[in-house]
C-alpha positions as CSV (number, residue, x, y, z in Angstrom):
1,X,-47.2,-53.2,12.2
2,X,-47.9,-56.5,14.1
3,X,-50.1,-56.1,17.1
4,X,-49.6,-57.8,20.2
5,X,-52.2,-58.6,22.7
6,X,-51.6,-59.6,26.1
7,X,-54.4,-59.9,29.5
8,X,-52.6,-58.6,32.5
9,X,-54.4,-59.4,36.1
10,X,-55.0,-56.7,38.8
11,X,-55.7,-58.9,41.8
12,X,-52.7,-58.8,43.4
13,X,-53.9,-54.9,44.0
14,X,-56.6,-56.3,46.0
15,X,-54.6,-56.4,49.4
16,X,-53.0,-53.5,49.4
17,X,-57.3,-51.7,48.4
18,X,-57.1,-50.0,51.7
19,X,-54.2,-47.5,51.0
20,X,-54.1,-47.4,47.0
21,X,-57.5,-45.9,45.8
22,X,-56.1,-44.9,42.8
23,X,-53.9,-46.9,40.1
24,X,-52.3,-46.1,37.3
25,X,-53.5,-48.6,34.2
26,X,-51.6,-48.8,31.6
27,X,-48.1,-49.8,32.8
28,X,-44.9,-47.3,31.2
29,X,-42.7,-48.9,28.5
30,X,-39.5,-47.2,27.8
31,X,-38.9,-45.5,24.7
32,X,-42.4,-46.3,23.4
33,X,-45.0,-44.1,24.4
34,X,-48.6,-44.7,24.8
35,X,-50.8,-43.2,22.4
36,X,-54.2,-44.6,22.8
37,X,-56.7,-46.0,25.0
38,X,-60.1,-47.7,25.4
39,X,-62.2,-48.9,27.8
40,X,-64.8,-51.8,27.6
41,X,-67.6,-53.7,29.2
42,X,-66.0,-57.3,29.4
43,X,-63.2,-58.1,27.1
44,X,-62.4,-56.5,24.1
45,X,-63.6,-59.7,22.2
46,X,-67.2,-58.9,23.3
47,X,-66.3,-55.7,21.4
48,X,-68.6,-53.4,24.1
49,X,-66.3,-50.2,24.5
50,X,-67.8,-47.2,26.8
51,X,-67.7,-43.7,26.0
52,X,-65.7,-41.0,28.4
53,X,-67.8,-38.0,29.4
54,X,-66.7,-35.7,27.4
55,X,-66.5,-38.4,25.0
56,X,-62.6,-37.9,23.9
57,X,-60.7,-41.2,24.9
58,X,-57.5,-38.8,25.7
59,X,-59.3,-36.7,28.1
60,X,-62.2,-37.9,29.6
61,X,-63.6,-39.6,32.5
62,X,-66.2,-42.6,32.7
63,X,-68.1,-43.1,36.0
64,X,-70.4,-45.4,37.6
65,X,-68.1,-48.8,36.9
66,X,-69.5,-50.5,40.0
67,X,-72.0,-51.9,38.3
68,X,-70.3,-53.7,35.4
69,X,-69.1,-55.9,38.3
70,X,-72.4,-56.4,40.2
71,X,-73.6,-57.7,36.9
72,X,-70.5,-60.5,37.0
73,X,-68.4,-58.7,34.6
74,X,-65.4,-56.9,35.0
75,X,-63.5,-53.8,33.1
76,X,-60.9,-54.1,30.6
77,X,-58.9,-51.2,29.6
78,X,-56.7,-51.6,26.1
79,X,-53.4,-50.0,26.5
80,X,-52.1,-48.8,22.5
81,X,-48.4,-48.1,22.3
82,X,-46.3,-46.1,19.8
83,X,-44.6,-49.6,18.5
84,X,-47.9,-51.2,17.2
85,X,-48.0,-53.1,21.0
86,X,-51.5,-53.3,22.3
87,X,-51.6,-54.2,26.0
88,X,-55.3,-55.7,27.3
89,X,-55.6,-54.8,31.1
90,X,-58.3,-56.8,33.0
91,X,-58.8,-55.0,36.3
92,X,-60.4,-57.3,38.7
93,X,-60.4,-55.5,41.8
94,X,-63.6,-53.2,41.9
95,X,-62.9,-49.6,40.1
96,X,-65.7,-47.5,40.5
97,X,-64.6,-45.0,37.7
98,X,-61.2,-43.9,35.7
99,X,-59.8,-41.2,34.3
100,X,-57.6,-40.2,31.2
101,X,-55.6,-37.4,30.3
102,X,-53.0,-36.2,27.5
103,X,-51.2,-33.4,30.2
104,X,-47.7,-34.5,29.7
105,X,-48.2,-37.7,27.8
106,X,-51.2,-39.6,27.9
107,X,-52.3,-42.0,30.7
108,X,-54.9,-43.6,32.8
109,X,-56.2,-44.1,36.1
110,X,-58.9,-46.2,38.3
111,X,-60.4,-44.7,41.1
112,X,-60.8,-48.4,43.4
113,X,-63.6,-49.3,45.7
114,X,-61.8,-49.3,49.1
115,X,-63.2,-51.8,51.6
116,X,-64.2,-48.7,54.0
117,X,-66.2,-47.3,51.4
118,X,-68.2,-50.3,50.3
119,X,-69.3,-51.1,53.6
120,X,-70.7,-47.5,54.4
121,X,-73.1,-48.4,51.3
C-alpha cells in the first residue's frame, strides 16, 4: 500500500494560545481510522522518535517538550491511517507535552504553552 506523506503547519494555532491549551493532533479522516502514531525530535527524516512513559505509542504520555524548542527544533507527530495514508504534523507553536490513548479509537493531544504560563517562568 502506497504511503503518503504530507507536513501540516500549526501556527495558525498560535493566536488563539490563550484559550486552546490543548489540541487535538492528528486531524479525523472519515471512514479511515487512525491506527498509529509517533512522535519525534525534529522531522521524521532525522529519524529521532521519543518514547511515551509507559512506553506504548497507543497509550502513553511524553513530557518535558519545551525543550526540544529552546534547542531550535520543533515536534513532529506522524499521523498512520487505516488506508496506508501517513500524515507528518509539524507543530510549531510550543507544546510542552502530549498525550495518546486507544479509549474509543486512538488519538492524540498537545498540552500548549499558554502565554500566561510562560511568563510566570
Amino acid at each position: 500500500m502506497k504511503h503518503t506523506s504530507f507536513i501540516l503547519f500549526f501556527c495558525w494555532l498560535l493566536p488563539f494560545s490563550s484559550w486552546a491549551d490543548t489540541v487535538t493532533i492528528c486531524p479525523a479522516q472519515q471512514n479511515n481510522k487512525l491506527v498509529a502514531i509517533e512522535v519525534f525530535h525534529g522531522s521524521p527524516q532525522d529519524m529521532f522518535s521519543l518514547a511515551p512513559e509507559p512506553k506504548d505509542q497507543n497509550n502513553g504520555t511524553w513530557a518535558d517538550l519545551t525543550d526540544i524548542y529552546t534547542d531550535g527544533e520543533k515536534v513532529t507527530v506522524g499521523c498512520s491511517y487505516q488506508n496506508g495514508l501517513l500524515l507528518n504534523v509539524e507543530i510549531n507553536p510550543v507544546i510542552t507535552s502530549c498525550k495518546s490513548s486507544n479509549i474509543g479509537g486512538l488519538n492524540i493531544s498537545c498540552q500548549m504553552n499558554s502565554p500566561n504560563k510562560s511568563s510566570a517562568n
